[in-house]
C-alpha positions as CSV (number, residue, x, y, z in Angstrom):
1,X,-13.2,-39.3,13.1
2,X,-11.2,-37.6,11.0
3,X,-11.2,-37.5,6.7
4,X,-9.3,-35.9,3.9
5,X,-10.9,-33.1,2.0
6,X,-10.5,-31.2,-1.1
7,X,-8.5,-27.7,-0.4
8,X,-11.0,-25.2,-2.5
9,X,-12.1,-22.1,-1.3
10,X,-15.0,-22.1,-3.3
11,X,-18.4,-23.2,-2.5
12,X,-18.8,-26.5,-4.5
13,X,-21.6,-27.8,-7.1
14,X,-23.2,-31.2,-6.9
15,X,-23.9,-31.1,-10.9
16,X,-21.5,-33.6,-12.3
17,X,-18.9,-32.1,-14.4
18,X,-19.6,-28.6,-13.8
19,X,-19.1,-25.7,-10.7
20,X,-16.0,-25.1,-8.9
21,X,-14.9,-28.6,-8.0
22,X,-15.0,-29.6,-11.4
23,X,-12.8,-26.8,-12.8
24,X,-10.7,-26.9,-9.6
25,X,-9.9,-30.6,-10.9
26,X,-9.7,-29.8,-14.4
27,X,-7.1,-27.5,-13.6
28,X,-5.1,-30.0,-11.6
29,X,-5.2,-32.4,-14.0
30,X,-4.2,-30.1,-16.8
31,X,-1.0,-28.6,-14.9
32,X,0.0,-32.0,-14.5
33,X,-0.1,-32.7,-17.8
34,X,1.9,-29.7,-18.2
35,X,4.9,-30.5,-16.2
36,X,4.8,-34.3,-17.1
37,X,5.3,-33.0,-20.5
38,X,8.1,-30.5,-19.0
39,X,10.0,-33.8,-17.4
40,X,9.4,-35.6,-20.6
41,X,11.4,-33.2,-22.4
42,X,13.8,-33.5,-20.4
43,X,14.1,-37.7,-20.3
44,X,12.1,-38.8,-17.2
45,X,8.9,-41.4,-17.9
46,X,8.0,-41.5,-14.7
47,X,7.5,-39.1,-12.2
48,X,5.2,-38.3,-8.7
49,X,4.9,-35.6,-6.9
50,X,2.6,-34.1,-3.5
51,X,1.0,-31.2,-4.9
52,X,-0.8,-29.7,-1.9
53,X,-3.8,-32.3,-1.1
54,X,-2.9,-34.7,-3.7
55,X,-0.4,-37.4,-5.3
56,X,0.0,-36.9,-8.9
57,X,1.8,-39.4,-11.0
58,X,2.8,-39.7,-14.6
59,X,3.9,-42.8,-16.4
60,X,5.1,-43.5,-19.8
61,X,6.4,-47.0,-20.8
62,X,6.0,-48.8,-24.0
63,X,4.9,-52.5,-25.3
64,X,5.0,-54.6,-28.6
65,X,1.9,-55.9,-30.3
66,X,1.1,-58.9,-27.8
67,X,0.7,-56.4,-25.2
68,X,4.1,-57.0,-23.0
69,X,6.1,-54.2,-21.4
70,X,9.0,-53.9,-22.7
71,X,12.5,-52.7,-20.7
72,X,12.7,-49.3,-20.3
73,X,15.2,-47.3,-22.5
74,X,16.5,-43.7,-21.9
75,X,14.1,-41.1,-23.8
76,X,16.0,-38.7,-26.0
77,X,16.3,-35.4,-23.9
78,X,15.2,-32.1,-26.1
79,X,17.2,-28.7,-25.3
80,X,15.9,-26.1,-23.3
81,X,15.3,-23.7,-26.4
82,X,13.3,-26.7,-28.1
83,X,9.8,-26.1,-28.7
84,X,7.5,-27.7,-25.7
85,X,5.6,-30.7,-26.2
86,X,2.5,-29.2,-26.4
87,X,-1.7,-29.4,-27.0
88,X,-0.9,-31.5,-30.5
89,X,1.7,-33.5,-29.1
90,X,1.5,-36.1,-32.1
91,X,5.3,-35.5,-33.8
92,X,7.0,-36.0,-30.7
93,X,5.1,-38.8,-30.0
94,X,6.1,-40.5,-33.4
95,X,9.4,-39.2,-33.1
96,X,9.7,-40.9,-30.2
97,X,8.2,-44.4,-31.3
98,X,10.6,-44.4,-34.1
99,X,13.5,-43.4,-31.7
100,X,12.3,-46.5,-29.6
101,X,11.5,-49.3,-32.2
102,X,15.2,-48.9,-33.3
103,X,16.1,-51.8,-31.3
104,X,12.6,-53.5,-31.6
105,X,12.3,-53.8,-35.8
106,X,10.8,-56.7,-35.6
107,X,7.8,-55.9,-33.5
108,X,5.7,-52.8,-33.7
109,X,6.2,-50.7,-30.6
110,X,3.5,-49.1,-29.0
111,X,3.8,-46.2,-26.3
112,X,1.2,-45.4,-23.3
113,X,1.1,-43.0,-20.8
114,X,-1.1,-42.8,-17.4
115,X,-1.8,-40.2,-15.6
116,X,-3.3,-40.2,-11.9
117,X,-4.7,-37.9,-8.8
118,X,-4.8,-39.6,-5.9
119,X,-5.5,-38.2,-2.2
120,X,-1.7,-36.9,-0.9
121,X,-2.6,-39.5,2.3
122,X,-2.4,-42.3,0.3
123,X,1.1,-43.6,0.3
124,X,3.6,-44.0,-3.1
125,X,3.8,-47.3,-2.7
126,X,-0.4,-48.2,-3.3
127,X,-0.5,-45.4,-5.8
128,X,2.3,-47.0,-7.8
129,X,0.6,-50.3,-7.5
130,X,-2.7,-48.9,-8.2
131,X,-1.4,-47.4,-11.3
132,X,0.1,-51.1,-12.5
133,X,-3.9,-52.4,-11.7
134,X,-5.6,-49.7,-14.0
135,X,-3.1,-50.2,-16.7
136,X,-4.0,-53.6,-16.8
137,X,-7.4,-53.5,-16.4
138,X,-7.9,-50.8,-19.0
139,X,-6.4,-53.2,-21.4
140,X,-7.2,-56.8,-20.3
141,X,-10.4,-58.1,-22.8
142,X,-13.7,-57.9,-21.2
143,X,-17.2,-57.9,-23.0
144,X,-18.0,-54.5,-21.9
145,X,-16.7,-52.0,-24.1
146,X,-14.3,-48.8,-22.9
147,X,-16.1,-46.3,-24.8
């Protein structure tokens, strides 16, 4: 039989949240989020890439009040010599929103993005979907709260 592991060279820690593993994955999950923001900059809201072991994949899209997608417009792309979207990412984020509800005034315009890790086995096509099932799960109304 064979399985998919996690590349580390350290010896792991069973301790939720703490040891090797845990800032191995931190550390994934944060360079992700660094070159999502990277491709953002530069107009992509969707992007996937094999990173050793794993799938990572980014998505941004935006919806209106009842909760529907709506159709995907070209993000504004910032010059190189811009400042990076960065830890407090809340202006461009704004900027961006108003940029998009331009052609949406009579709705408010909300924006979400997703990030995931998934095993680099797995192929794009069930992470994609996967991705589409957490979305809506996240949101759909349940009697168990999120947080």
């Amino acid at each position: 039989m064979m399985a998919p592991s996690l590349s580390m060279t350290e010896k792991s820690s069973s301790e939720l949240g703490k040891g090797p593993l845990a800032n191995f994955i931190k550390r994934k999950v944060w360079s992700l989020i660094t070159l999502a923001r990277r491709y953002l900059q530069k107009g992509y809201t969707t992007l996937m890439l094999q990173d050793g072991d794993y799938c990572c994949s980014y998505f941004l899209w935006f919806e209106n009040e009842l909760g529907y997608k709506l159709e995907v417009i070209e993000v504004p792309v910032l010059s190189d010599d811009s400042a990076p979207i960065g830890m407090l990412p809340g202006d461009y984020y704004r900027k961006l929103l108003r940029y998009y509800s331009k052609n949406h005034q009579a709705e408010v315009v909300k924006c979400y993005e997703l990030l995931t890790v998934h095993l680099g086995i797995i192929p794009s096509e069930l992470v994609v979907q996967q991705a589409c099932d957490l979305a809506r799960r996240l949101w759909e109304p349940s009697r168990i709260p999120l947080l």
